[in-house]
C-alpha positions in Angstrom: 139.2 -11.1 128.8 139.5 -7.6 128.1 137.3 -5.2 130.6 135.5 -1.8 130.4 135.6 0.4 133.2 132.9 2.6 133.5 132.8 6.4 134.9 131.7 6.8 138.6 127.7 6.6 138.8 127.5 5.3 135.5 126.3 1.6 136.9 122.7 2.4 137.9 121.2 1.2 134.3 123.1 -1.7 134.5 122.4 -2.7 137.8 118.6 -2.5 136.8 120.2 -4.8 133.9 119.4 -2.5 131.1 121.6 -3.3 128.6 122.8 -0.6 126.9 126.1 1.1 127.9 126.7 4.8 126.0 130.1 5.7 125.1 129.9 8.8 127.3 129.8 5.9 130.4 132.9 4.8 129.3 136.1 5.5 131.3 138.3 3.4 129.8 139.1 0.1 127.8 138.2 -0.7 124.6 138.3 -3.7 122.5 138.0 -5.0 118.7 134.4 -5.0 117.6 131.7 -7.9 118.7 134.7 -8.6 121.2 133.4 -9.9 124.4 134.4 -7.6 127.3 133.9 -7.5 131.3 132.0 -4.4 131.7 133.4 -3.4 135.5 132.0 -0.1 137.8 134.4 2.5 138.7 135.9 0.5 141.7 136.3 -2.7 139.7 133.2 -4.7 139.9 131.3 -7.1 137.5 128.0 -5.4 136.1 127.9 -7.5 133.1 129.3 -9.1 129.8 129.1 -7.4 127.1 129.8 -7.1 123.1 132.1 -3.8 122.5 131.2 -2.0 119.6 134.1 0.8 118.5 131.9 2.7 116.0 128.4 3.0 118.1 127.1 6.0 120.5 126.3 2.5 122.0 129.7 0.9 123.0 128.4 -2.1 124.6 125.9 -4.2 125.0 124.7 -6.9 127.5 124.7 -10.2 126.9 124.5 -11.0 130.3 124.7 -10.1 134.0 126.2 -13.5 135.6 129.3 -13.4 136.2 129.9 -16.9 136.2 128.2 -17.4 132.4 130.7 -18.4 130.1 129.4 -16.2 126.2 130.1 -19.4 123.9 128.1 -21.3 121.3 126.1 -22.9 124.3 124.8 -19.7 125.3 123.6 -18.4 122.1 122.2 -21.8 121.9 120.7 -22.0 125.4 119.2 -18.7 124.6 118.4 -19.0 121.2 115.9 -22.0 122.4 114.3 -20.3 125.2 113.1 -17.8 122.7 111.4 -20.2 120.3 110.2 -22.3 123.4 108.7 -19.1 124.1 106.8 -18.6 121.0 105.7 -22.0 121.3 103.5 -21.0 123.9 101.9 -18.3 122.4 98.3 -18.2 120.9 100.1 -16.8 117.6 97.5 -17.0 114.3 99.9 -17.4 112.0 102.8 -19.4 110.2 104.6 -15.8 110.1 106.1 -16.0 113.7 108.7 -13.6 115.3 111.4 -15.7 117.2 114.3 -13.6 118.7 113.1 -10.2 119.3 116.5 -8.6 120.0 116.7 -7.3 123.6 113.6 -8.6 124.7 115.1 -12.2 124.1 118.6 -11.1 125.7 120.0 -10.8 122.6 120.4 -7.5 121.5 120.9 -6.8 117.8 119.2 -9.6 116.2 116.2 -10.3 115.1 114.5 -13.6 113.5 111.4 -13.8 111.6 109.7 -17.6 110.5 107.8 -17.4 107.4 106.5 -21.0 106.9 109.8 -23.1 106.6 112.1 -20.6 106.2 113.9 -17.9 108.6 114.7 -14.7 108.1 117.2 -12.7 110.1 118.7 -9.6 110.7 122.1 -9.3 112.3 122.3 -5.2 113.1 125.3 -5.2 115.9 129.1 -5.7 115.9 127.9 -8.7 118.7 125.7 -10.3 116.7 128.2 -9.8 113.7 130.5 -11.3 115.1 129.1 -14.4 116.0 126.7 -15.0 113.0 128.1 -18.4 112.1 127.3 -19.5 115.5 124.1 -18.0 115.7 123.2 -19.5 112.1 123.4 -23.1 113.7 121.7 -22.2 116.7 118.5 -21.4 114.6 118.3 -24.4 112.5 118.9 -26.4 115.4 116.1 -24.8 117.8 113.9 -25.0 114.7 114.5 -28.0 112.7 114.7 -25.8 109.9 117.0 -25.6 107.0 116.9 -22.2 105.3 118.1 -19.2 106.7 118.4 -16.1 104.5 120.2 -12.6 105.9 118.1 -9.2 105.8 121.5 -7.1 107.5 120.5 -4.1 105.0 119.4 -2.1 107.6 120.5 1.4 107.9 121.2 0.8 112.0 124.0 -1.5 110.9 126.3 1.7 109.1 126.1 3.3 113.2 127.9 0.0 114.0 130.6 0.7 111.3 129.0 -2.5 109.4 128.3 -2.6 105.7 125.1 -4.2 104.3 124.5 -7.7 103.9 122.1 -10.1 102.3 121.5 -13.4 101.1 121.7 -17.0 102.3 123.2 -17.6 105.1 122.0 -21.7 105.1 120.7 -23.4 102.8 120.5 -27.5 101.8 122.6 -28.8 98.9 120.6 -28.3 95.7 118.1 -26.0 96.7 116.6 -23.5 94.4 117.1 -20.4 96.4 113.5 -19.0 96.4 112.8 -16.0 98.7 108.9 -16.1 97.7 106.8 -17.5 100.1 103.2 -18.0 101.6 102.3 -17.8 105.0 98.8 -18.3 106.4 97.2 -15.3 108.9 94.2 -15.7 111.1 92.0 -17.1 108.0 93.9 -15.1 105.1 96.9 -16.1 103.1 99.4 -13.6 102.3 102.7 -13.4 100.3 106.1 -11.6 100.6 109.7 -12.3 99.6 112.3 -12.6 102.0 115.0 -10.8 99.5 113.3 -7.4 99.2 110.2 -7.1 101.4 110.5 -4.4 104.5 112.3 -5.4 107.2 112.5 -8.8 107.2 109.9 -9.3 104.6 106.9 -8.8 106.1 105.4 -7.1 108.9 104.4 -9.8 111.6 104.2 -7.2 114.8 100.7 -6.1 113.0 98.8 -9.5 112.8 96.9 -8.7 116.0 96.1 -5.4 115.1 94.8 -6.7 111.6 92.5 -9.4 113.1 91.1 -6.6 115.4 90.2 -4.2 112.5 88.5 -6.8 110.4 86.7 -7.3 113.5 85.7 -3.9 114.2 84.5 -3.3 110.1 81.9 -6.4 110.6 80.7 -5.1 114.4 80.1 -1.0 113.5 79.5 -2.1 109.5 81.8 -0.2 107.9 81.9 -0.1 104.2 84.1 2.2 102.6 87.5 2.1 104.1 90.9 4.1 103.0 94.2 2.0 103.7 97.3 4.5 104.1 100.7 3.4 103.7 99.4 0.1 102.5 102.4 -1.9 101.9 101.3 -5.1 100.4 97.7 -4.9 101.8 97.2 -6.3 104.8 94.6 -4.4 106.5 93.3 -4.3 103.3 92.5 -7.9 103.3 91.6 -7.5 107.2 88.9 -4.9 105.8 87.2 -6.7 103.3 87.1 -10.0 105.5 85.4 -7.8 108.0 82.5 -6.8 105.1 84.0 -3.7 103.6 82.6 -3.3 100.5 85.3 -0.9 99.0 88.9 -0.4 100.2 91.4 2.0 98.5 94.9 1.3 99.8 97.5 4.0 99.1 101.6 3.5 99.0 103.8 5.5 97.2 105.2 1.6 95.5 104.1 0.5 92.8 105.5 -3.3 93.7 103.8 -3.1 96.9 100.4 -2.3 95.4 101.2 -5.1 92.7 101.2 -7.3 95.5 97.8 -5.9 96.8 95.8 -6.9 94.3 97.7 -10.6 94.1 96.6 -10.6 97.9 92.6 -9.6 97.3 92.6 -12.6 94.3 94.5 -15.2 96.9 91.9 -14.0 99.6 88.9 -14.8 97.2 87.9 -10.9 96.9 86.6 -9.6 93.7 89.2 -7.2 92.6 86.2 -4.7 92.2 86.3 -3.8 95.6 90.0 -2.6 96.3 91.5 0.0 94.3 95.1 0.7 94.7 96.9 3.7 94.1 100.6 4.1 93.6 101.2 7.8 95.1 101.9 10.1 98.4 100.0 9.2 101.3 99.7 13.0 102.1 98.7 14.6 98.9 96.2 11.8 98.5 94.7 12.7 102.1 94.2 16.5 100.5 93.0 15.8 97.1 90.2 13.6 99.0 89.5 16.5 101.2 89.1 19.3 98.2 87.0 16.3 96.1 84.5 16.0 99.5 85.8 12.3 99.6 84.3 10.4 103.0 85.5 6.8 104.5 83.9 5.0 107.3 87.3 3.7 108.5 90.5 5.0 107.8 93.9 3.1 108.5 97.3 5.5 109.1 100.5 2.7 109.3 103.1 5.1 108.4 106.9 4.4 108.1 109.5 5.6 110.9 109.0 9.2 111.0 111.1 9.7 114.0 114.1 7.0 114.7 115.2 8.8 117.6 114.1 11.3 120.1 116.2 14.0 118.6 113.6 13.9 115.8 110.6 13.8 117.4 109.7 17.2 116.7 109.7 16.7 113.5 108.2 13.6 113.2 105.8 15.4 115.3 104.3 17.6 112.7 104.1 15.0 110.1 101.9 12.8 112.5 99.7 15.4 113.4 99.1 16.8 109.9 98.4 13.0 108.6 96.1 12.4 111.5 94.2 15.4 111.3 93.1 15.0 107.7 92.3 11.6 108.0 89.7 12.7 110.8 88.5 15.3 108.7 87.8 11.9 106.2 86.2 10.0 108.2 82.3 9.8 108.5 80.8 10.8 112.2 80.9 7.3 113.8 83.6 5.8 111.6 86.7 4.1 112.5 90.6 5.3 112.6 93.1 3.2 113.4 96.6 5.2 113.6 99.8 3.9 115.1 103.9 5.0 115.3 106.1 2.8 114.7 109.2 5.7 115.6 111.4 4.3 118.5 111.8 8.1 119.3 108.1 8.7 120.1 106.3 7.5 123.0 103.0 6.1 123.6 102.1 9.4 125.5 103.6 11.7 123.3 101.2 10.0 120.5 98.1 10.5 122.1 98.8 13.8 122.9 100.0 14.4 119.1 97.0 12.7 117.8 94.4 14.6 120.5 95.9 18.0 118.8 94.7 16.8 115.5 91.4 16.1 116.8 91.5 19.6 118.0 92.7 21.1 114.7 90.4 19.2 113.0 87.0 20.4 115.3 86.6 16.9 116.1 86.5 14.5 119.2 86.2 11.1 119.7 86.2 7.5 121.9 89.7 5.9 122.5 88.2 2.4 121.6 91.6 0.7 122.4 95.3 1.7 122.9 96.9 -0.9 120.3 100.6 -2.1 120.4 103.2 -4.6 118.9 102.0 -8.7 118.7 102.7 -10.6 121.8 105.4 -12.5 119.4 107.2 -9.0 119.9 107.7 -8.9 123.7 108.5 -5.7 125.4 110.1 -6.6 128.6 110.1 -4.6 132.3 113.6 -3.8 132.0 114.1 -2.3 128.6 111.0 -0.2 127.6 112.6 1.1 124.8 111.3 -2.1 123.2 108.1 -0.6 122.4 108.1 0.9 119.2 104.9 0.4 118.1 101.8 2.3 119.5 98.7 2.7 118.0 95.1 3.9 119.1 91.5 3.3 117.5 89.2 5.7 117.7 85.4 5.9 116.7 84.8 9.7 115.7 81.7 11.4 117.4 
């Protein structure tokens, strides 16, 4: 077994068993990538095992902190199982189910997503690359399931030195190879396809924060409500469960508004009460604010503006100017629900970001709940990083 030795002091975040290692940590050793490694302190002893990655600022991560834990198929399966025991036990709405959240499940770099009888998974580190085969059968046997298609196209994969890749992984002998699907959501149904929805195809980390919005429309009575990075409508279809009587949901995709109005017909809506339009978020927010446009409740679920911390300044701005025109929107008394999906910006650097919009826009208003990720999307005490999604709502005085 090939080890990593690390420079002096550099043990403290693993000895918390964090389980990233930075190449800056890194004294010597090195090893091919995915490659199993002993990751050693500077006088020799165990922290952890680890997969080496050669091309990452992150050279290795954890797989685990037991030095007598042999990292074989039996471990990806032993932990593989825990996680979708784990979901198991959750009070999770849905047929759309997260089952290995990456680090949070001790398996850093992949990511599985269950949409009705098929999984969905993203392999986004030389580790997990390397043992994807393995991995592969540990799924269908911790699920009983049978079709596993790859999402690997994420843009985090080219930091590992990896290329893209997607398509079926598993699949049984003579079957069609559809990537469309349906999955059931609190009392909605909703579609997406596996091959070229976001992420994994859909965004499951929002169900909780949809049910609570169509919620909140029925309790204050909110009828007019602007939906702003839309995708394929979901709390557009949380809206008008809720009673809205007209929701305009905004993306600049034409496909992903297509799938809107498919979604309002599934639901039983009259299509007469969405409108959809294909175009920027941000130009849309201005044109409503020269036309004297007003919502009652206003949605802002914009993509990663910040991926790091390096770019939170930036990403900074563009929050800011998004949140403080959507106030400006909103009716005295109506409803915003904002949230950050960056990695790079904290749940306290967001509510400071979106209290200076509130100031720029003359406005002030009630923190009516500080919103995060589903429960199916665990953040855990030892790697907080995990938390990538913040949101607030916030009923305007």
């Amino acid at each position: 077994m090939k080890s990593i030795r690390l420079h002096e002091g550099k043990e403290r975040s693993l000895l918390r068993r964090h389980p990233w290692v930075f190449q800056g940590s890194v004294a010597r050793g090195k090893a091919d990538a995915g490659e199993t490694v002993r990751i050693e302190s500077a006088e020799g002893r165990f922290l952890a095992w680890g997969a080496y990655s050669p091309s990452s600022m992150i050279r290795v991560r954890a797989w685990s902190f037991d030095e007598g834990e042999r990292i074989d198929a039996d471990f990806f399966a032993r932990r593989i199982a825990r996680a979708v025991a784990l979901r198991a036990r959750l009070p999770i709405a849905s047929s759309g189910v997260r089952l290995v959240h990456g680090e949070a499940d001790g398996l850093p770099g992949l990511i599985v997503d269950r949409y009705g009888d098929l999984l969905s998974a993203q392999f986004l580190c030389a580790g997990t690359e390397r043992w994807k085969g393995v991995i592969a059968d540990a799924l269908l046997a911790a699920t009983g399931l049978q079709r596993l298609y790859e999402r690997s196209d994420s843009g985090v994969r080219g930091l590992e030195g990896l290329t893209p890749q997607t398509g079926w992984l598993r699949q049984p002998v003579g079957d069609g190879g559809e990537t469309e699907c349906t999955i059931s959501e609190h009392d909605w149904r909703l579609t997406l396809d596996v091959a070229s929805g976001h992420k994994t195809g859909f965004y499951l980390d929002q169900r909780d924060n949809r049910a609570a919005f169509a919620r909140w429309v029925r309790q204050f009575g909110l009828k007019r409500v602007l939906n702003c990075y839309c995708y394929t409508g979901g709390f557009t279809v949380a809206a008008l469960s809720g009673g809205a009587e007209q929701v305009v949901s905004v993306d600049s995709s034409a496909p992903a508004i297509a799938r809107v109005r498919e979604h309002l017909a599934l639901n039983g809506f009259d299509a007469a009460r969405g409108e959809g339009v294909d175009g920027d978020v941000n130009q849309y927010l201005r044109d409503s604010l020269k036309e004297g446009r007003v919502f009652d409740a206003i949605v802002l679920d914009p993509p990663k503006f910040a991926p790091t911390a390096a770019h939170a300044e930036r990403a900074s701005r563009a929050y800011k100017d998004i949140n403080r025109l959507a106030l400006k929107l909103l009716q005295p008394g109506g409803l915003l629900l904002t949230f950050s999906c960056s990695g790079g910006i904290g749940a306290e650097l967001f509510h400071k970001i979106v209290a200076g919009a509130a100031h720029d826009a003359g406005v002030d208003g009630a923190i009516l709940q500080r919103l995060e990720g589903a429960c199916d999307h665990p953040t855990t005490l030892v790697f907080p990083e995990g938390e990538y999604l913040k949101g607030l709502a916030l009923l305007k005085y």
